[in-house]
C-alpha atoms as one frame of an Amber mdcrd trajectory, in Angstrom:
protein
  49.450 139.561 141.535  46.796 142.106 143.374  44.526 139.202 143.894  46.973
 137.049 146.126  47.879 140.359 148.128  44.148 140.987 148.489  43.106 137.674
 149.611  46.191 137.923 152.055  45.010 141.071 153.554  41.534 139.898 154.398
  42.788 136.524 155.482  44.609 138.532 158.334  42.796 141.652 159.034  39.174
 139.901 159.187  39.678 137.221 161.983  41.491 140.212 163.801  37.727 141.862
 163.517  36.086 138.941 164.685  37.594 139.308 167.485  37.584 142.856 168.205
  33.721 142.178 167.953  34.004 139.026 170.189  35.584 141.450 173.072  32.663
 144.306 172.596  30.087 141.914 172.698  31.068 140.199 176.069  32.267 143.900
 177.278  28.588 145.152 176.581  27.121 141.914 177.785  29.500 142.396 181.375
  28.469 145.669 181.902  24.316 145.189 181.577  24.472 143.194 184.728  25.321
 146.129 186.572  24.183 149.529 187.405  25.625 152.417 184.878  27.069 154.078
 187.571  29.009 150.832 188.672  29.324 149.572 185.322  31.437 152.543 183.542
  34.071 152.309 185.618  34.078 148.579 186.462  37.189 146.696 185.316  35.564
 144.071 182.482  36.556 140.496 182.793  36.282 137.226 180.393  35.492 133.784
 182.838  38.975 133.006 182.060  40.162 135.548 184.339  41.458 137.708 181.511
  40.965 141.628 181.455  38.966 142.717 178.646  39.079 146.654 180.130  40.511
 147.955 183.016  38.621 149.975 185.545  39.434 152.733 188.355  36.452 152.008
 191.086  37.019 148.741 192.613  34.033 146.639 190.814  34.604 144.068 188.250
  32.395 142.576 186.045  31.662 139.450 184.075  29.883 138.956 180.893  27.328
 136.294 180.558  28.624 132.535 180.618  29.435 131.065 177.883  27.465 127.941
 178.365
């Protein structure tokens, strides 16, 4: 019985990390394009318009295409 409920729990919790990674690796990739000072504050966004991280200064940022 604990090996079902194992193999449940990483079924569900490891794509869930895959994608947490996905989002910090286009987050990272968004801010290197810009200055430090831009990029901290910068609200992060995927090509698909979606907000990865919201910012307070007015920029926005993309990460690198995915192409």
């Amino acid at each position: 019985m604990r090996l079902p409920a194992v193999t449940l729990v990483s079924l569900l919790v490891l794509p869930t990390l895959a994608l947490a990674q996905d989002k910090d690796k286009k987050i990272h990739s968004a801010m290197s394009a810009a200055p430090a000072s831009i990029a901290e504050d910068a609200t992060i966004m995927d090509w698909d318009m979606t907000v990865l991280r919201e910012g307070s200064n007015g920029w926005t940022c993309l990460p690198d295409r995915p192409d």
